[in-house]
N, C-alpha and C positions, 0 to 999 in steps of 0.2 A: 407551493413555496414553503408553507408550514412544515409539510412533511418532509422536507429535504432539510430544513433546520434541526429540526428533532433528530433524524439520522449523523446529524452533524455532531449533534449537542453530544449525543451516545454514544458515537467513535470518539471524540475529546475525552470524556469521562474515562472512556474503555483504557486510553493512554494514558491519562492521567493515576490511572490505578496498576500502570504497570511498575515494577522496579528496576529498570534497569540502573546498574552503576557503571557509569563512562570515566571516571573517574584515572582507573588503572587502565583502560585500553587504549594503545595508541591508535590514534587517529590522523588521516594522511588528508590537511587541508583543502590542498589540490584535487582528491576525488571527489569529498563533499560538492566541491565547488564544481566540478564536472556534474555529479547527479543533478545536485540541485538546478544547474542550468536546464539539463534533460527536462526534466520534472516542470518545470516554469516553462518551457517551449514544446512540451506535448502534443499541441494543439496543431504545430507546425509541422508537426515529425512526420514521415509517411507512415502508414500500416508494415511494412516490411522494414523502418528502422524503428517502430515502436515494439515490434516483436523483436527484433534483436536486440534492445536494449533489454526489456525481460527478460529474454531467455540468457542474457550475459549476468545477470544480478538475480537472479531466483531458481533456485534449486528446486523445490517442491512448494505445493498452496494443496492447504489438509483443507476438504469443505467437509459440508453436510446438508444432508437434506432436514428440507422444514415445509411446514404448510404456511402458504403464501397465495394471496388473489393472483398477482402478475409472474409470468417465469421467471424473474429479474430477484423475486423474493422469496422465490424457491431454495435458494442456497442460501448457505453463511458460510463466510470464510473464519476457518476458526485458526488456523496456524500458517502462517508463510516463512517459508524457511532460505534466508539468502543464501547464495554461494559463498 
């Protein structure tokens, strides 16, 4: 459980030191609010509409390799690029 807080803690950081400005981009309420539901009912999704809901919202994911005990921590995702 520690370890999975700590990973948590370091992805929040990692966004918090992003910049993005939302500021000038228009943004369409109605999709948010479609993702977001996606996103919060994951759990429910099947494998064949979880994959099509990524492969409709993600263009490309840049990883890399690293040394890791578990396969799991063998990668890092370093860039995800939406459609």
């Amino acid at each position: 459980m520690n370890e999975e807080q700590k990973k948590e803690d370091s992805i929040q950081s990692q966004m918090d030191e992003l910049n993005v400005n939302t500021e000038d981009q228009a943004v369409d309420p109605g999709i948010i609010q479609m993702l977001s539901d996606q996103i919060q009912n994951w759990e429910k999704l099947s494998d064949v509409e979880k994959k099509q809901l990524l492969q409709l919202t993600i263009d490309s994911i840049l990883i890399e390799r690293q040394e890791g005990k578990r396969k799991k921590d063998r990668i890092k995702i370093v860039e995800i690029i939406f459609q």
